[in-house]
C-alpha positions in Angstrom: -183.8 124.2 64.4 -182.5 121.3 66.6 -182.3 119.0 63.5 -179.9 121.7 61.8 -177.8 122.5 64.2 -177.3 118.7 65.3 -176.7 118.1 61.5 -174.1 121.1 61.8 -172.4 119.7 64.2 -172.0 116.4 63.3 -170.3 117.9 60.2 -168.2 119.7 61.4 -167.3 116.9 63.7 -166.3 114.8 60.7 -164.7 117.4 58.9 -162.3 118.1 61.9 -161.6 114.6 62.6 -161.4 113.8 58.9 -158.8 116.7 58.3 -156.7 117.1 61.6 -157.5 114.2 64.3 -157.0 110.9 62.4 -154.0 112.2 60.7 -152.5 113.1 63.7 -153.4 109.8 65.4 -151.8 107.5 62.8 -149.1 109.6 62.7 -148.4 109.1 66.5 -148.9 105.5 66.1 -152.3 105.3 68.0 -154.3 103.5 65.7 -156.1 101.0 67.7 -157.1 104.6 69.5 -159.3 105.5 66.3 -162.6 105.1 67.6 -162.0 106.8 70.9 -160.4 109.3 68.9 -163.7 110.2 66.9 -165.5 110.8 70.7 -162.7 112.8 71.8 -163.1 114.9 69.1 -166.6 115.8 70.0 -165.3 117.2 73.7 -162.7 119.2 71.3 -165.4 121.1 68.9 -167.5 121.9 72.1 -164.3 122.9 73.9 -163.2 125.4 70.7 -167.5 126.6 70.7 -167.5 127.5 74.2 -164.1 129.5 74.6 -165.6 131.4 71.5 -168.6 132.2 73.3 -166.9 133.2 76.7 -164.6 135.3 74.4 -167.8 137.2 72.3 -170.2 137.2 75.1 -167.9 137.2 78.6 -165.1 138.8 77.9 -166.9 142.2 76.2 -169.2 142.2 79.9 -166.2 141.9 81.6 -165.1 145.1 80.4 -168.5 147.1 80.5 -169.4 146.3 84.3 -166.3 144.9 86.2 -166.5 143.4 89.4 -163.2 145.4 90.3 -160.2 146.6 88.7 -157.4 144.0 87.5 -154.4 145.1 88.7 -152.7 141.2 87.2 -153.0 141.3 83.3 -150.6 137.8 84.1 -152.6 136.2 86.6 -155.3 136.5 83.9 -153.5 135.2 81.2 -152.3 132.0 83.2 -155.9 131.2 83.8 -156.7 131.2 80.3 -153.8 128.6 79.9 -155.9 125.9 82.5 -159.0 127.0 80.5 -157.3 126.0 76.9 -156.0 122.8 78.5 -159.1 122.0 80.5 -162.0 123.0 77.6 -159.9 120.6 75.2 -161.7 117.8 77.1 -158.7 115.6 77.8 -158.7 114.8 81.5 -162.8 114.5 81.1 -162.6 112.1 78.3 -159.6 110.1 79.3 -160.9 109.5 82.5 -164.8 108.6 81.2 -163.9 106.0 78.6 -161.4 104.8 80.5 -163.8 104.0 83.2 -166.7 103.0 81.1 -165.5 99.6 79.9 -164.4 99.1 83.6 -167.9 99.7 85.0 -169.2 97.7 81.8 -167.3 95.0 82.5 -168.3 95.3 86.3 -172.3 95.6 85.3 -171.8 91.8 83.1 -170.3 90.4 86.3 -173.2 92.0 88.2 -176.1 90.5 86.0 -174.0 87.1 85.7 -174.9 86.6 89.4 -178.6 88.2 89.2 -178.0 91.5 90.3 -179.3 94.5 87.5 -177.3 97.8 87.3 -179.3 101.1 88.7 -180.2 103.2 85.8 -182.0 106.3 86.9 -184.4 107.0 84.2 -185.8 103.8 84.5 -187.9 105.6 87.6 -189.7 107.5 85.2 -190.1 104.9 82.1 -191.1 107.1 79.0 -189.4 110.2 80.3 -188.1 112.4 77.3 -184.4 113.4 76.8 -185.1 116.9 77.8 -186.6 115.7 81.2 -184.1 113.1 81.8 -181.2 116.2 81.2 -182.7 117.9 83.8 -182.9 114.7 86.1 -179.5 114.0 85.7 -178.2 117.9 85.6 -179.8 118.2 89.3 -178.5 114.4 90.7 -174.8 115.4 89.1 -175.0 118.9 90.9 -176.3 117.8 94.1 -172.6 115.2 94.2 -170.9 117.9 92.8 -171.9 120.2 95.8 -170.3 117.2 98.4 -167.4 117.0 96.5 -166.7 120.9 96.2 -167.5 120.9 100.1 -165.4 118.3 101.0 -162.9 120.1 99.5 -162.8 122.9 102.1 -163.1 120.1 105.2 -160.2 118.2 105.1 -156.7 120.1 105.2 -154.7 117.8 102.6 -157.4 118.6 100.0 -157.8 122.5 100.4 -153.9 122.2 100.4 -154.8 121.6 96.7 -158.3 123.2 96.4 -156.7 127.1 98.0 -154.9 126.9 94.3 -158.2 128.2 92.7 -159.0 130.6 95.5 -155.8 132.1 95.4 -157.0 134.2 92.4 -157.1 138.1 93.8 -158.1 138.9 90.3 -160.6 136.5 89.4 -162.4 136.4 86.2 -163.9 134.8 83.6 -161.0 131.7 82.8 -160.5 131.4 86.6 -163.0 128.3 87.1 -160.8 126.2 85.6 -157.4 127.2 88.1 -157.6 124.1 89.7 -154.2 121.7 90.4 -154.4 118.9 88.1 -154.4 116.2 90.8 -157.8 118.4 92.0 -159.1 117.8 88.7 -158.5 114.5 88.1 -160.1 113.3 91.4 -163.0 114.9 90.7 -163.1 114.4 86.9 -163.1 110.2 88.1 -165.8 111.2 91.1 -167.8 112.9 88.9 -167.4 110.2 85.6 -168.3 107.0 88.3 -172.1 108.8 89.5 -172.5 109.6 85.8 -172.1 106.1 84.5 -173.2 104.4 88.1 -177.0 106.6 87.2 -176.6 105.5 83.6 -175.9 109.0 81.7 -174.9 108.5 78.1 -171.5 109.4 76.9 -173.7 112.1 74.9 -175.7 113.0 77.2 -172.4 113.5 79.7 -170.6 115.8 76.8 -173.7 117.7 77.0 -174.4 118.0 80.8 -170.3 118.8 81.5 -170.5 121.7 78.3 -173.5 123.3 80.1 -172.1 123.0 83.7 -168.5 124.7 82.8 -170.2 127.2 80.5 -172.3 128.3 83.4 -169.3 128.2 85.9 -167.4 130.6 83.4 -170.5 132.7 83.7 -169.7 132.6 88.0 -166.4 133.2 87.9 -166.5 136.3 85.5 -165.4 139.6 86.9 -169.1 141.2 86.4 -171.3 143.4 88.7 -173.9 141.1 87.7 -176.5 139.3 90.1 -180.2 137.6 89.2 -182.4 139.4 91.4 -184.0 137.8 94.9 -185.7 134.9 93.2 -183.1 134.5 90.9 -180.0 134.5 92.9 -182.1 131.1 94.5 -182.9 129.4 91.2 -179.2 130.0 90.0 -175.5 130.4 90.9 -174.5 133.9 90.0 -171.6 136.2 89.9 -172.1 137.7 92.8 -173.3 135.1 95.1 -170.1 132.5 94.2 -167.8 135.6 94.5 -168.6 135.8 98.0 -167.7 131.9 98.2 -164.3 133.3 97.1 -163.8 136.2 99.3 -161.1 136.4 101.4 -161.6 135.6 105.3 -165.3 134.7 104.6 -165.8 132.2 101.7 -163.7 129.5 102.3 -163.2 129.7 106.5 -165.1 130.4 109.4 -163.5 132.3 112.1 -159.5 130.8 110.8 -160.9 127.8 110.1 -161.5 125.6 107.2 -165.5 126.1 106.6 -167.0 128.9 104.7 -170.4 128.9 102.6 -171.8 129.1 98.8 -170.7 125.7 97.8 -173.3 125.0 95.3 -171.7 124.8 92.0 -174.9 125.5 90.4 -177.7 125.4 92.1 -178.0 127.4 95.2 -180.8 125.0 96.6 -178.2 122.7 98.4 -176.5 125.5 100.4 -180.3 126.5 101.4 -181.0 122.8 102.3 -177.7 122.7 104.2 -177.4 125.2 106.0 -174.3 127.1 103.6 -176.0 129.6 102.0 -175.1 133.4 102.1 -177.1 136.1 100.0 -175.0 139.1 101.5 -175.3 141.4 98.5 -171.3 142.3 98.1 -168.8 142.3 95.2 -166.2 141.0 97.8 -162.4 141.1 97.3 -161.2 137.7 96.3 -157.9 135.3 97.5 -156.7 133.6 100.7 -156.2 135.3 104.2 -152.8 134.0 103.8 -151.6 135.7 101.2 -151.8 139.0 102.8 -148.5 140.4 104.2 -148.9 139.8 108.6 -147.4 140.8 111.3 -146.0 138.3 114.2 -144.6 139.7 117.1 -143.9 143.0 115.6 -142.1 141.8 112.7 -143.5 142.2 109.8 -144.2 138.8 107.2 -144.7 138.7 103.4 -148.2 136.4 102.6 -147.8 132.7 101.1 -146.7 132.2 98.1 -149.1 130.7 95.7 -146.9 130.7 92.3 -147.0 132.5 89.5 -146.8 130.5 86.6 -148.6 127.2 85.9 -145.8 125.2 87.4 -144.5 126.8 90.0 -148.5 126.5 91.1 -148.5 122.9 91.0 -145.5 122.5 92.6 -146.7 124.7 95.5 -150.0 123.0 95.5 -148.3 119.5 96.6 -146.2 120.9 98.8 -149.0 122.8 100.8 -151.0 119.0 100.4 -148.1 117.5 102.5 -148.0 120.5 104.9 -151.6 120.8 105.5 -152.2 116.9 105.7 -149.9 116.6 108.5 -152.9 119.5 110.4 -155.2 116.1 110.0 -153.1 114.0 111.6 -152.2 116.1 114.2 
């Protein structure tokens, strides 16, 4: 079954890059691009299979056993556009093969003067692929937890971060509402432990299609949880909904803090003290947002943009205001 569908794949991988890619790369003049071209368009096939699957399989639950009502058919429809652009695979593969020569090159200079690169399967020599995905899928998740809580510590970066918790009607596309700057630090964070432990560029595809497929799953407006043991083993709907919920989630009593930032695995919140099982479908957004009142007058909340732009260009503009809270 594995043979086939590998075999399936790898033809269809052909016949895509055969009939639209290369054409389209010698047309723009990228020739000497060719071979990177061919891995990119692996990232593109897996990016078309999964937004099929959250569409047959997501989308359907979304509308048997909602979370809560959407009352912003457009703030759902911009977070498909960052999951279009973001499952395409381009700020994943640019910034993997860009930095695997560097590190290649960096790993020759190494060995020139004695030293050997760390490769993590060589622990366990023998270990089968299946094993060393796992290895890898629990090393990558346990950096990815750091990175996601670091994130809500220092002001400057939840300036940038708050973008994807700013979704009141989150839902299946909204894991991938990030601000690009967001997801290009962490797309070169996350690319440097992957080659630095010695994952394959097909091993990576494989590990990043399995994480975001899974995030999807989090994200999805569903009154769906795993059970005791189960909400332990594995990031569900419910529990990362509470990590967006507003005044609890991302902030402990006003300030930047919160809990459930495990990405996948809900062991490192147990290990570190961030964990919350509370069994709530929690509303979702920023305490900022809400309309206030200061000295009897009466505020609108933040605005957090509408539109893909306008988003960004908040996002840096609450980076500057919010990094100038560190300094202070």
């Amino acid at each position: 079954m594995m043979d086939f569908l590998s075999d399936w794949f790898g033809q269809a991988q052909g016949w895509l890059f055969e009939t639209v890619v290369q054409p389209l790369v010698f047309q723009l003049g990228f020739g000497e691009f060719i071979e990177d071209a061919f891995e990119g368009t692996e990232w593109l096939l897996i990016g078309m299979l999964e937004l099929a699957l959250l569409f047959l399989v997501l989308r359907p639950l979304e509308s048997l056993i909602p979370a809560q009502q959407i009352t912003d058919p457009r703030a759902r429809w911009n977070d498909f556009i960052y999951t279009v652009l973001h499952r395409m695979g381009l700020f994943s593969l640019l910034v993997f093969f860009t930095l695997n020569p560097v590190l290649d090159n960096v790993a020759a200079a190494l060995r020139f003067d004695g030293f050997h690169p760390f490769n993590l399967e060589a622990l366990w020599p023998g270990v089968g692929p299946l094993a060393s995905f796992c290895v890898y899928f629990v090393v990558l998740d346990f950096f990815d937890y750091w990175y996601h809580r670091a994130s809500h510590r220092f002001n400057w970066w939840w300036g940038l971060h708050s973008l994807h918790h700013s979704q009141q009607n989150m839902n299946l596309w909204s894991d991938d509402r990030n601000h690009l700057l967001d997801d290009l630090l962490r797309d070169v964070y996350m690319g440097v432990i992957a080659l630095g432990i010695g994952v394959e560029p097909s091993q990576y595809v494989i590990l990043v299609s399995v994480s975001r497929i899974l995030q999807s799953l989090q994200h999805a407006n569903v009154r769906l949880h795993f059970g005791w043991l189960g909400e332990r083993l594995l990031v569900s709907p419910r529990y990362h909904r509470l990590h967006h919920a507003i005044g609890v989630g991302h902030e402990t009593d006003g300030k930047l803090g919160g809990c459930n930032f495990a990405v996948l695995l809900p062991v490192w919140d147990m290990v570190f003290g961030t964990a919350n099982f509370t069994p709530q479908f929690a509303a979702t957004g920023i305490r900022d947002q809400l309309p206030r009142t200061a000295d009897g007058v009466p505020l609108p909340g933040r605005d957090y943009g509408q539109g893909f732009w306008s988003q960004h260009w908040l996002g840096l503009k609450r980076m500057i205001e919010f990094a100038r809270k560190d300094v202070v």
